[in-house]
Biotite code that builds the C-alpha atoms (Angstrom):
import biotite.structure as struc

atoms = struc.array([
    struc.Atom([0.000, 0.000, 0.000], chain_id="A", res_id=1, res_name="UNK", atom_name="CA", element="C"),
    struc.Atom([1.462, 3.611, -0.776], chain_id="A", res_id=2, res_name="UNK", atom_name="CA", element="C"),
    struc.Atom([0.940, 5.678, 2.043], chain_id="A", res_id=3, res_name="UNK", atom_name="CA", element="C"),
    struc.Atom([1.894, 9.486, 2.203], chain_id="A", res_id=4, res_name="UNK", atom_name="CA", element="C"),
    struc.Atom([4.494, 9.951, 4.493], chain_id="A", res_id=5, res_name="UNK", atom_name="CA", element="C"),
    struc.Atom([6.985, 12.628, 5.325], chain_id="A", res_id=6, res_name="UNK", atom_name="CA", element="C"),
    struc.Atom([9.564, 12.195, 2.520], chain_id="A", res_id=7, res_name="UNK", atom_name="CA", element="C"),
    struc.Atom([12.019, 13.807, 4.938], chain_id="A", res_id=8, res_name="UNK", atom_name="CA", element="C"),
    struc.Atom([12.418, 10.257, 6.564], chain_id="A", res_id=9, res_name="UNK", atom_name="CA", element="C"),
    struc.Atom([12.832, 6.648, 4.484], chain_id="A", res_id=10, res_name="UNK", atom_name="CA", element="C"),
    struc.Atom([10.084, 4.794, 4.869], chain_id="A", res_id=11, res_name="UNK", atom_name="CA", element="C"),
    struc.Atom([10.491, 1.032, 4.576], chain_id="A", res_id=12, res_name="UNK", atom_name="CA", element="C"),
    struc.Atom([8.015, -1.960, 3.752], chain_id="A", res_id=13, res_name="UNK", atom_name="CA", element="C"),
    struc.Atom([8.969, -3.539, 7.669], chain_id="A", res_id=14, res_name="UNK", atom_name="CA", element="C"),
    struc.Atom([8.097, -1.619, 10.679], chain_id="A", res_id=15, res_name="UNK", atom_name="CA", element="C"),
    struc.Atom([10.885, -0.454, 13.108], chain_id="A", res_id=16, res_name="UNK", atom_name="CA", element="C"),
    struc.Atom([10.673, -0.010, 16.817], chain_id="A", res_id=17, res_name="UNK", atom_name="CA", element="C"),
    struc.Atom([11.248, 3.768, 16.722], chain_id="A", res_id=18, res_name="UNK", atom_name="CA", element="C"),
    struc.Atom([10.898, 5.112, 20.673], chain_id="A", res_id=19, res_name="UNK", atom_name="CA", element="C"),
    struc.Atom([9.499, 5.761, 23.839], chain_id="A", res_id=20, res_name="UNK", atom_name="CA", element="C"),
    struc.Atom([6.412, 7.652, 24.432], chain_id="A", res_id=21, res_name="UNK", atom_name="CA", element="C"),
    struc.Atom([5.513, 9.797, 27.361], chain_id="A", res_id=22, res_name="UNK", atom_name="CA", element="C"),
    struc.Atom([1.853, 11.046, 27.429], chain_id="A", res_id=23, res_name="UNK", atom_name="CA", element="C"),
    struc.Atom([-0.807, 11.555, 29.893], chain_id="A", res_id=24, res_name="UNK", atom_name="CA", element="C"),
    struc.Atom([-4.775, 12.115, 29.100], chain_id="A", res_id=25, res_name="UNK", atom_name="CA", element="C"),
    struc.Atom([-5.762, 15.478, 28.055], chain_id="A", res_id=26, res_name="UNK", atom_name="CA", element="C"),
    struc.Atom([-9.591, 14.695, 29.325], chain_id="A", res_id=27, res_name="UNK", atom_name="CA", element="C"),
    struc.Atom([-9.566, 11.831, 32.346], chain_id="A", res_id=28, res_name="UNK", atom_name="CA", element="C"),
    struc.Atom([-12.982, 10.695, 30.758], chain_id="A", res_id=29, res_name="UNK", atom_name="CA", element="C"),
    struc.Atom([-12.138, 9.603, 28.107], chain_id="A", res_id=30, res_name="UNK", atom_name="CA", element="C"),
    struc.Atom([-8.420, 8.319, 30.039], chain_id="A", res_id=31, res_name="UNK", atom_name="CA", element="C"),
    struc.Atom([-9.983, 4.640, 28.707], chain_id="A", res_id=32, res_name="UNK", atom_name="CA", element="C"),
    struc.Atom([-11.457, 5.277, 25.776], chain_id="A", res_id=33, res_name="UNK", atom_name="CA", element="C"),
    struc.Atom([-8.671, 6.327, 23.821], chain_id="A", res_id=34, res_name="UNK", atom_name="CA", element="C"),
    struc.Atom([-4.065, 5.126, 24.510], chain_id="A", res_id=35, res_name="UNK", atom_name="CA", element="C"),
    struc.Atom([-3.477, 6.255, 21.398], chain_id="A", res_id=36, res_name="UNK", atom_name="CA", element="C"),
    struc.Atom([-0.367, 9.079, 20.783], chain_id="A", res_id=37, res_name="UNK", atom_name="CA", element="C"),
    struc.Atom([-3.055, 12.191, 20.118], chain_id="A", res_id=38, res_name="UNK", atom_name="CA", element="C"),
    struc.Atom([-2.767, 13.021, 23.969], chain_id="A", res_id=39, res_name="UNK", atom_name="CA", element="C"),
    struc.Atom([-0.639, 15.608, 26.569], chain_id="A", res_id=40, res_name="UNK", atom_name="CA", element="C"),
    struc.Atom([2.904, 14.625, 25.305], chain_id="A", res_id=41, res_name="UNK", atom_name="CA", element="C"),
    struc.Atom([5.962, 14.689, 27.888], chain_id="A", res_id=42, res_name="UNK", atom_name="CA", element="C"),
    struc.Atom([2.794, 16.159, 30.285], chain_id="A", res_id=43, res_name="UNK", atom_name="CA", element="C"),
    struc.Atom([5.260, 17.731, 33.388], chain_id="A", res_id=44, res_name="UNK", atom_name="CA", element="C"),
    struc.Atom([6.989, 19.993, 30.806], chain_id="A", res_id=45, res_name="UNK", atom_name="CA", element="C"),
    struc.Atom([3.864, 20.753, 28.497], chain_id="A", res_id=46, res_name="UNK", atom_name="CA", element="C"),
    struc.Atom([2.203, 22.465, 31.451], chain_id="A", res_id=47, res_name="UNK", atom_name="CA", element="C"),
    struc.Atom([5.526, 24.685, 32.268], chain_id="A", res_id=48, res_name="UNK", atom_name="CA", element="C"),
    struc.Atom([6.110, 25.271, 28.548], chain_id="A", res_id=49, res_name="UNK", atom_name="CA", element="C"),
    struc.Atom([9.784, 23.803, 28.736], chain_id="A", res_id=50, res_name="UNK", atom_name="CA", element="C"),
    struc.Atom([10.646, 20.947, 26.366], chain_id="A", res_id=51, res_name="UNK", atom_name="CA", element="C"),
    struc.Atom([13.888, 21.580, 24.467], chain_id="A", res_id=52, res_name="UNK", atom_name="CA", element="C"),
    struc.Atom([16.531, 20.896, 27.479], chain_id="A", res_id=53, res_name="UNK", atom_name="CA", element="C"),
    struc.Atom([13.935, 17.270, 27.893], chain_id="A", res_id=54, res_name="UNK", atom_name="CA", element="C"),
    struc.Atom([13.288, 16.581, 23.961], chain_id="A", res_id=55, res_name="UNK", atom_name="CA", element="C"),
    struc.Atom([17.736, 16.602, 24.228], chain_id="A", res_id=56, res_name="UNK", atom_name="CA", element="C"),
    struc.Atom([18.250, 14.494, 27.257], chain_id="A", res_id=57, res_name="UNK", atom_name="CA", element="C"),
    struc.Atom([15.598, 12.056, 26.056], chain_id="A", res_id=58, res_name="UNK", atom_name="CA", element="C"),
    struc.Atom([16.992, 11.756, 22.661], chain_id="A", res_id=59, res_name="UNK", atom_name="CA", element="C"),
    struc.Atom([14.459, 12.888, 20.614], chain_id="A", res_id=60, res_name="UNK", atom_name="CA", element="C"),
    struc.Atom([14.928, 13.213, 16.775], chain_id="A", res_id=61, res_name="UNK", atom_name="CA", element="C"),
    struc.Atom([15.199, 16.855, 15.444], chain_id="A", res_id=62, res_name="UNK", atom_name="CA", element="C"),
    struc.Atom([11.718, 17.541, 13.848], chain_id="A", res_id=63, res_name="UNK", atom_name="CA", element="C"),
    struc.Atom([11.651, 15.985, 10.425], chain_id="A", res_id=64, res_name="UNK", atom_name="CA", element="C"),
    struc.Atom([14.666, 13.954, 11.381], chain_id="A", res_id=65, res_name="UNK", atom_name="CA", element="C"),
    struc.Atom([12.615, 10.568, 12.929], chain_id="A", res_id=66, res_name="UNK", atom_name="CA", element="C"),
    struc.Atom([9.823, 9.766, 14.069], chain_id="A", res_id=67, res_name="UNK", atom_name="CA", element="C"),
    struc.Atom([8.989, 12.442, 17.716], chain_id="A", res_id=68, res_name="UNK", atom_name="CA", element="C"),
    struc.Atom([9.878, 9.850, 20.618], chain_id="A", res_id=69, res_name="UNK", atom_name="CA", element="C"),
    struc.Atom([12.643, 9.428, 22.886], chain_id="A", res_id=70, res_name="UNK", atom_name="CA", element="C"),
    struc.Atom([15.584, 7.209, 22.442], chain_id="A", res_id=71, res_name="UNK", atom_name="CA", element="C"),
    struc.Atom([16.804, 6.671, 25.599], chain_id="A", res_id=72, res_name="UNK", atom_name="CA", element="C"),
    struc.Atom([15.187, 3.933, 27.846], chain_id="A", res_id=73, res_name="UNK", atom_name="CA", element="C"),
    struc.Atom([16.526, 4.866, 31.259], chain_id="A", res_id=74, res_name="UNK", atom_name="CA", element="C"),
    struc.Atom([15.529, 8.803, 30.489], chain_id="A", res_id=75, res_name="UNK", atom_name="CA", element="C"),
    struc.Atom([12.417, 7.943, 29.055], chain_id="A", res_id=76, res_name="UNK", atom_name="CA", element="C"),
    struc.Atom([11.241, 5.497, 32.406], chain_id="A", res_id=77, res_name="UNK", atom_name="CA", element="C"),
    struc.Atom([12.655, 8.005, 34.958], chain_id="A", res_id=78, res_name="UNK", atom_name="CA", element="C"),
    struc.Atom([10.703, 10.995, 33.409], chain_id="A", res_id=79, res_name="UNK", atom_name="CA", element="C"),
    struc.Atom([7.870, 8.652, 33.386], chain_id="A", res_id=80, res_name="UNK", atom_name="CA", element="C"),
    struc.Atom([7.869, 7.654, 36.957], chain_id="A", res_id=81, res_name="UNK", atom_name="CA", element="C"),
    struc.Atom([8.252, 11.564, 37.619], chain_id="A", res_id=82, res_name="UNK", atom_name="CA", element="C"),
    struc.Atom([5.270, 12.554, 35.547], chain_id="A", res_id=83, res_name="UNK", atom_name="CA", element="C"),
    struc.Atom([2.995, 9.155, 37.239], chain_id="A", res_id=84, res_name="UNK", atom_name="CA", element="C"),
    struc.Atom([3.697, 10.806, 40.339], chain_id="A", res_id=85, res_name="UNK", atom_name="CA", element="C"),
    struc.Atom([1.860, 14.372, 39.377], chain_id="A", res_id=86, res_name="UNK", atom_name="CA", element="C"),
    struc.Atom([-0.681, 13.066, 36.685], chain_id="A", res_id=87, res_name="UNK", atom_name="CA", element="C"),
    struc.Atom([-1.480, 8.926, 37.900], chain_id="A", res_id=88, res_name="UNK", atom_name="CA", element="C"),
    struc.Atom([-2.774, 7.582, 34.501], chain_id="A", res_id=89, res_name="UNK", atom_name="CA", element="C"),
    struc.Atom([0.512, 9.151, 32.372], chain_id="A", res_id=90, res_name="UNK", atom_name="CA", element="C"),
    struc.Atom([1.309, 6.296, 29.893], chain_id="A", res_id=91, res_name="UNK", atom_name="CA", element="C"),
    struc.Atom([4.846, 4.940, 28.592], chain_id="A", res_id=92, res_name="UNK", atom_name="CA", element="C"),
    struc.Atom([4.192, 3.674, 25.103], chain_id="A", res_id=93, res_name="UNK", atom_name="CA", element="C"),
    struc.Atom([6.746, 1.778, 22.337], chain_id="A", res_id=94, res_name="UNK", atom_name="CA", element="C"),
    struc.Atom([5.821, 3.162, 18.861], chain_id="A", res_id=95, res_name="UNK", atom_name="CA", element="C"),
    struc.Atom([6.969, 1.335, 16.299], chain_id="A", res_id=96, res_name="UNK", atom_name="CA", element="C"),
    struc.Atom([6.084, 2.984, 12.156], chain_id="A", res_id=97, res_name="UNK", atom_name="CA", element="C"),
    struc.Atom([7.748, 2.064, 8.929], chain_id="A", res_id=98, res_name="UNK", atom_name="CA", element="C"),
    struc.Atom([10.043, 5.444, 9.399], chain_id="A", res_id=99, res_name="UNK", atom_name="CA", element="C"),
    struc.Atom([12.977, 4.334, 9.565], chain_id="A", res_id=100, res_name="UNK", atom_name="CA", element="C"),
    struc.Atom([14.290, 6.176, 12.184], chain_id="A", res_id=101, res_name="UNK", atom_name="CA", element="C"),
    struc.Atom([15.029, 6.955, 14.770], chain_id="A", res_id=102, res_name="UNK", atom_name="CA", element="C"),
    struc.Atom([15.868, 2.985, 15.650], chain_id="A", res_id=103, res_name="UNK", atom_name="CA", element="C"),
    struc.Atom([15.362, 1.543, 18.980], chain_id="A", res_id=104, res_name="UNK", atom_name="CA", element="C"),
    struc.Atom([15.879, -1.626, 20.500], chain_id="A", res_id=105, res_name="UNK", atom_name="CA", element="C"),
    struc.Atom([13.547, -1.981, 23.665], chain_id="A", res_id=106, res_name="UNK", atom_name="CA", element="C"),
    struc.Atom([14.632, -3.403, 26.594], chain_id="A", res_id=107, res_name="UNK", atom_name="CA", element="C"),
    struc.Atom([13.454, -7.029, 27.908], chain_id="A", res_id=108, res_name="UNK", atom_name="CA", element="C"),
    struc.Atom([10.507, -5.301, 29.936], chain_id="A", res_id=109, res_name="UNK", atom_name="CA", element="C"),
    struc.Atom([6.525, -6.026, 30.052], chain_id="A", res_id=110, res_name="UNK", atom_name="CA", element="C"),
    struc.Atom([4.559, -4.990, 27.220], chain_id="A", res_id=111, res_name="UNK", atom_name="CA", element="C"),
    struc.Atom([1.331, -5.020, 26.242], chain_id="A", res_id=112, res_name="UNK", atom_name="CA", element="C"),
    struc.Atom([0.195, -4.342, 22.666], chain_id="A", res_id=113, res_name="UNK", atom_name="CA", element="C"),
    struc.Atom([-2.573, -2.130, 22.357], chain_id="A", res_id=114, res_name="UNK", atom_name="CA", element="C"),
    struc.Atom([-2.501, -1.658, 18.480], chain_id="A", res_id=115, res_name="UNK", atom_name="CA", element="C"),
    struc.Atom([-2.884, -0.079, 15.516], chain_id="A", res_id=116, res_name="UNK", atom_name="CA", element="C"),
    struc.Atom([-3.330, 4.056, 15.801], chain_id="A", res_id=117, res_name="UNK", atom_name="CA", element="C"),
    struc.Atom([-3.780, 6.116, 12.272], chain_id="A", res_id=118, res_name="UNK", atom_name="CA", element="C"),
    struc.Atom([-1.661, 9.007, 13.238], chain_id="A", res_id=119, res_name="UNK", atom_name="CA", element="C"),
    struc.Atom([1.350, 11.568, 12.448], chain_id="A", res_id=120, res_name="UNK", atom_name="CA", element="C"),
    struc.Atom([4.659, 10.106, 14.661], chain_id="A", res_id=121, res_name="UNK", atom_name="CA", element="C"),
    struc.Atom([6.212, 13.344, 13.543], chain_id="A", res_id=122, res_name="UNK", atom_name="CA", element="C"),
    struc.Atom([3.401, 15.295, 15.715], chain_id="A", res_id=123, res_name="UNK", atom_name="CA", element="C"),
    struc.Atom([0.640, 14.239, 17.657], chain_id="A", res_id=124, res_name="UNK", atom_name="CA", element="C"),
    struc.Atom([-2.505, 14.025, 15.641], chain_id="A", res_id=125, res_name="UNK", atom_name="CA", element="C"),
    struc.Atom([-4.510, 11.135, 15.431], chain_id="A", res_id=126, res_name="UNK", atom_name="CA", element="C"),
    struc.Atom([-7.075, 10.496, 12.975], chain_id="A", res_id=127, res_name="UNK", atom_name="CA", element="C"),
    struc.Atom([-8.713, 7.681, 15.123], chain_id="A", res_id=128, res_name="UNK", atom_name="CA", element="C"),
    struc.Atom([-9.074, 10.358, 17.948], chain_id="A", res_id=129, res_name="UNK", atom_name="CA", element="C"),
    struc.Atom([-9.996, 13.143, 15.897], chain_id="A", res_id=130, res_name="UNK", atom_name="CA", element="C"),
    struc.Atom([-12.365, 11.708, 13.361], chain_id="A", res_id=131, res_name="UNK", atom_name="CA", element="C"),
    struc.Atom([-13.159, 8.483, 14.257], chain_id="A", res_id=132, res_name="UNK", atom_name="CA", element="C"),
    struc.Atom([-13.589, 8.808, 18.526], chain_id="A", res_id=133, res_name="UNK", atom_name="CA", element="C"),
    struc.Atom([-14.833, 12.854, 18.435], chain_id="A", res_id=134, res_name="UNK", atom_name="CA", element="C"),
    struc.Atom([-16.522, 12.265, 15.422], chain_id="A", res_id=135, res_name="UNK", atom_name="CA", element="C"),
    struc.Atom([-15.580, 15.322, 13.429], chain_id="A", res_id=136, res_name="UNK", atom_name="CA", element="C"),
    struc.Atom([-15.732, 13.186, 10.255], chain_id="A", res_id=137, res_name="UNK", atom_name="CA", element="C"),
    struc.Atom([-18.898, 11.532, 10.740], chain_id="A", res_id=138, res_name="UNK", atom_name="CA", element="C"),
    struc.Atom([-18.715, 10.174, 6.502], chain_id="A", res_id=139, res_name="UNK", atom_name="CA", element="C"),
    struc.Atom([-16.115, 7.799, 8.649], chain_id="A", res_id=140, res_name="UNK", atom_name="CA", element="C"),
    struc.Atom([-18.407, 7.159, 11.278], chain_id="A", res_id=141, res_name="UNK", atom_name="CA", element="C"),
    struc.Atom([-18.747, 3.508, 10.203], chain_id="A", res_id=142, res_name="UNK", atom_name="CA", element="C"),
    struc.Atom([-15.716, 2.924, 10.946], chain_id="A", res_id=143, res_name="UNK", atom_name="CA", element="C"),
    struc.Atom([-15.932, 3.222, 14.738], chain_id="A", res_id=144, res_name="UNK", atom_name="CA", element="C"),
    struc.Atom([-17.196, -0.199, 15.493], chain_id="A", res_id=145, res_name="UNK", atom_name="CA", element="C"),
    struc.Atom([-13.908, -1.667, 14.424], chain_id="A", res_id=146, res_name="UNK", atom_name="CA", element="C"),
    struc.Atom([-11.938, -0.227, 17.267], chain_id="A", res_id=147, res_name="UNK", atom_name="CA", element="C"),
    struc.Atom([-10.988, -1.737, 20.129], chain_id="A", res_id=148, res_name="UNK", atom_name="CA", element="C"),
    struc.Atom([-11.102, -1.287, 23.508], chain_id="A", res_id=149, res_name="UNK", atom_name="CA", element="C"),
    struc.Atom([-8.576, 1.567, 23.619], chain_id="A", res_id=150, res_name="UNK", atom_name="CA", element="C"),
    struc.Atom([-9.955, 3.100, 20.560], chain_id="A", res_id=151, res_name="UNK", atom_name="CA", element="C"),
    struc.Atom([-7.290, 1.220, 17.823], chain_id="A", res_id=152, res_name="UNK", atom_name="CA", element="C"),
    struc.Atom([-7.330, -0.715, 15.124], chain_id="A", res_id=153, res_name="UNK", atom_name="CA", element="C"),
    struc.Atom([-6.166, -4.759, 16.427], chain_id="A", res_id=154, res_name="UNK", atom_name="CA", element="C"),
    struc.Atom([-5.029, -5.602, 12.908], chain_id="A", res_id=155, res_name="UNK", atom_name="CA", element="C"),
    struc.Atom([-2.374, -3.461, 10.452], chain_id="A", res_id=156, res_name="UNK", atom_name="CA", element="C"),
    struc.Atom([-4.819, -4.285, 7.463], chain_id="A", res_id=157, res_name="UNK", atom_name="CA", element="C"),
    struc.Atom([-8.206, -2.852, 8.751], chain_id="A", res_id=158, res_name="UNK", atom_name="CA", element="C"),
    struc.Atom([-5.575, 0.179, 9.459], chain_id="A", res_id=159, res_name="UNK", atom_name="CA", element="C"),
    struc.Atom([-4.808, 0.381, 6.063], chain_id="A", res_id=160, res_name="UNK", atom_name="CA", element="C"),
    struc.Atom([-8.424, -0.318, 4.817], chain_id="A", res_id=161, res_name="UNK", atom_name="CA", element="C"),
    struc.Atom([-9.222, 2.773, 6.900], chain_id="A", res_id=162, res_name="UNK", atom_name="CA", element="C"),
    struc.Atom([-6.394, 5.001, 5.257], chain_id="A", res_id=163, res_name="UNK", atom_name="CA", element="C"),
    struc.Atom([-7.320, 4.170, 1.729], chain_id="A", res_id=164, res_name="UNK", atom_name="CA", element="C"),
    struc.Atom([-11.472, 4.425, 2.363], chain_id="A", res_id=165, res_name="UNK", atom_name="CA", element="C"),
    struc.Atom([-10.748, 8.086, 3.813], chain_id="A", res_id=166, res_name="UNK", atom_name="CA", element="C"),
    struc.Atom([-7.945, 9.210, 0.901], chain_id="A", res_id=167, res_name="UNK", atom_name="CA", element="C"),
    struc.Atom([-10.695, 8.295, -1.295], chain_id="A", res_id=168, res_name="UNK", atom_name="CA", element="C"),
    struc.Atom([-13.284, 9.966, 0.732], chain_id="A", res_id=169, res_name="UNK", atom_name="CA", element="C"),
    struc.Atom([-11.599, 12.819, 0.413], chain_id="A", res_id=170, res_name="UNK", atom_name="CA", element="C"),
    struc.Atom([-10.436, 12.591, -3.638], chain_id="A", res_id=171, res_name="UNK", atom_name="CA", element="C"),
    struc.Atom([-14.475, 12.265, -3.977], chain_id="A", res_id=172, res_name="UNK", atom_name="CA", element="C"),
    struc.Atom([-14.969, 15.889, -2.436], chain_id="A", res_id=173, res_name="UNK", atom_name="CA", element="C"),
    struc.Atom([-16.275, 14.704, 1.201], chain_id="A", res_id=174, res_name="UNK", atom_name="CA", element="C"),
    struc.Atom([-13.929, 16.346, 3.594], chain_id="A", res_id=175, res_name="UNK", atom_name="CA", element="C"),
    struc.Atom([-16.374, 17.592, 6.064], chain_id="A", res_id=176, res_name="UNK", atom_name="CA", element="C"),
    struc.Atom([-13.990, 17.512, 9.430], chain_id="A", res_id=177, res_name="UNK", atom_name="CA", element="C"),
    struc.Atom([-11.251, 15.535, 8.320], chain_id="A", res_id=178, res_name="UNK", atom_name="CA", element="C"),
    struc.Atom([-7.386, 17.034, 8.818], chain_id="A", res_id=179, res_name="UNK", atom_name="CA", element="C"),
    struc.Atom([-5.568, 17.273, 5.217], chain_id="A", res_id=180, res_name="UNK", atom_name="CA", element="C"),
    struc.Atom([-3.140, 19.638, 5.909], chain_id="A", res_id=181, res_name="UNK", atom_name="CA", element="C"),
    struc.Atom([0.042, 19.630, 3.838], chain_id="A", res_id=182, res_name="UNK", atom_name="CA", element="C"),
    struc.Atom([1.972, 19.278, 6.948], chain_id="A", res_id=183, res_name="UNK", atom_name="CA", element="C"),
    struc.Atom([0.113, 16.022, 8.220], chain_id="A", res_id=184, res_name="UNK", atom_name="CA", element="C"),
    struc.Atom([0.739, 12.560, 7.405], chain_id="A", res_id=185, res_name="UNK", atom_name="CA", element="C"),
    struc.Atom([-1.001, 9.964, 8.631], chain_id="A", res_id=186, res_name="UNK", atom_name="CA", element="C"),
    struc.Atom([0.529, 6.247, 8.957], chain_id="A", res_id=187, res_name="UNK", atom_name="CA", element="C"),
    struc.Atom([-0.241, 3.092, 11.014], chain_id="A", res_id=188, res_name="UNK", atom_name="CA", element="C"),
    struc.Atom([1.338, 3.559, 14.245], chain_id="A", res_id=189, res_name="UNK", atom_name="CA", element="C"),
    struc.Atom([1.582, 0.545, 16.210], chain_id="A", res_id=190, res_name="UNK", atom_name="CA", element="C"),
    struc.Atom([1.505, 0.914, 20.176], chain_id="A", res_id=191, res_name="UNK", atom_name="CA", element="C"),
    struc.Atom([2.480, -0.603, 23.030], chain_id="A", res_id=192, res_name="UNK", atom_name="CA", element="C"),
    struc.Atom([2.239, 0.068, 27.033], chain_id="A", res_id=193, res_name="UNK", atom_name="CA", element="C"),
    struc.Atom([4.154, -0.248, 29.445], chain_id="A", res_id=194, res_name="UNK", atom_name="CA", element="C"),
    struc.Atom([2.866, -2.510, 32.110], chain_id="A", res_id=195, res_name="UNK", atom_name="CA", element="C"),
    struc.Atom([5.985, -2.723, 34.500], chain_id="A", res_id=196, res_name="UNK", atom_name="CA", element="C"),
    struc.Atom([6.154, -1.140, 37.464], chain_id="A", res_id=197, res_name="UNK", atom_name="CA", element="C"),
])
C-alpha cells in the first residue's frame, strides 16, 4: 500500500521499533477510551512550557529527522515515573512505524500491545481520535465499530483499509472535518504500554 508519508524520513516496507512515548490524558474521561499518541505529550513539561533541554536528554529526533519519541530507555522510564507521580494515569508507550528512524531496540521489559493508531509520529494528531472517537468526520463514522477497547485498530490491514477508504473519501470531495493539511501525514502507528512497574 502507498501511504503518504513525510519524505524527509525513508520509509520502509517492515516496521521499526522507533521510541518511547511519554503522554498523559488530556480529558480523564475519556483516560480509557482512547491510549493512542493524540494526547498531553511529555505532560510535566507541556504544562511549564519547557521541552527543548527534555526533547535533548531524552533523545528525541530533530523535527523531520525521525519519528517524535525518545531514544533513551533509562531517560524515558525516569521521566515517566516523575510525571505518574503528578498526573497517575501518564502512559509509557513503544511506537513502532515504517520510518525508519530513529531505531530503537527496547529493553526485555513487560509490554502489552494495544494496536494499531492512524496518526502523524512526527506530531501528535490522530485520525482515530480526531475523526473516528470525536466524530468530526462523521462520513467515517462507520468505521468506529472496528476499534478496540482503547480506541485502535487490532489488525495493520483494517488500518490500512481505513487510510485508503478516507484518501478516497476525500479525492471524492467529502472532507467535512477531516485534517488534510500539507503538513500532516497519517501512517499506522503501532503501540504498546508499558505494564511494569
Amino acid at each position: 500500500m502507498t501511504v503518504e508519508h513525510h519524505r524527509e524520513v525513508p520509509y520502509g516496507a517492515e516496521f521499526v521499533t522507533n521510541g518511547y512515548l511519554v503522554v498523559a490524558p488530556s480529558r480523564i474521561a475519556h483516560a480509557e477510551e482512547y491510549q493512542g499518541i493524540d494526547d498531553d505529550r511529555w505532560p510535566i513539561e507541556s504544562e511549564r512550557g519547557s521541552y527543548e533541554p527534555l526533547l535533548r536528554a531524552l533523545g528525541v529526533p530533530e523535527p523531520l529527522e525521525g519519528a517524535e519519541v525518545a531514544t533513551r530507555w533509562n531517560e524515558a522510564l525516569a521521566y515517566w515515573q516523575r510525571c505518574v507521580a503528578v498526573r497517575p494515569y501518564t502512559r509509557l508507550m513503544l511506537l513502532s512505524t515504517r520510518y525508519e528512524a530513529p531505531r530503537v531496540l527496547p529493553p526485555g521489559v513487560p509490554w502489552t500491545r494495544l494496536g494499531y493508531d492512524v496518526a502523524d509520529p512526527m506530531g501528535n494528531h490522530s485520525v482515530l481520535w480526531h475523526e473516528l472517537i470525536a466524530g468530526t468526520a462523521p462520513q467515517l463514522a462507520h468505521w468506529r465499530p472496528r476499534l478496540n477497547a482503547v480506541g485502535l485498530f487490532d489488525e495493520l490491514e483494517v488500518a490500512e483499509d481505513f487510510i485508503r477508504e478516507r484518501r478516497s473519501t476525500a479525492e471524492r470531495g467529502d472532507r467535512r472535518g477531516m485534517e488534510l493539511g500539507a503538513g500532516f501525514h497519517f501512517v499506522p502507528v503501532l503501540v504498546h504500554l508499558y505494564t511494569g512497574a
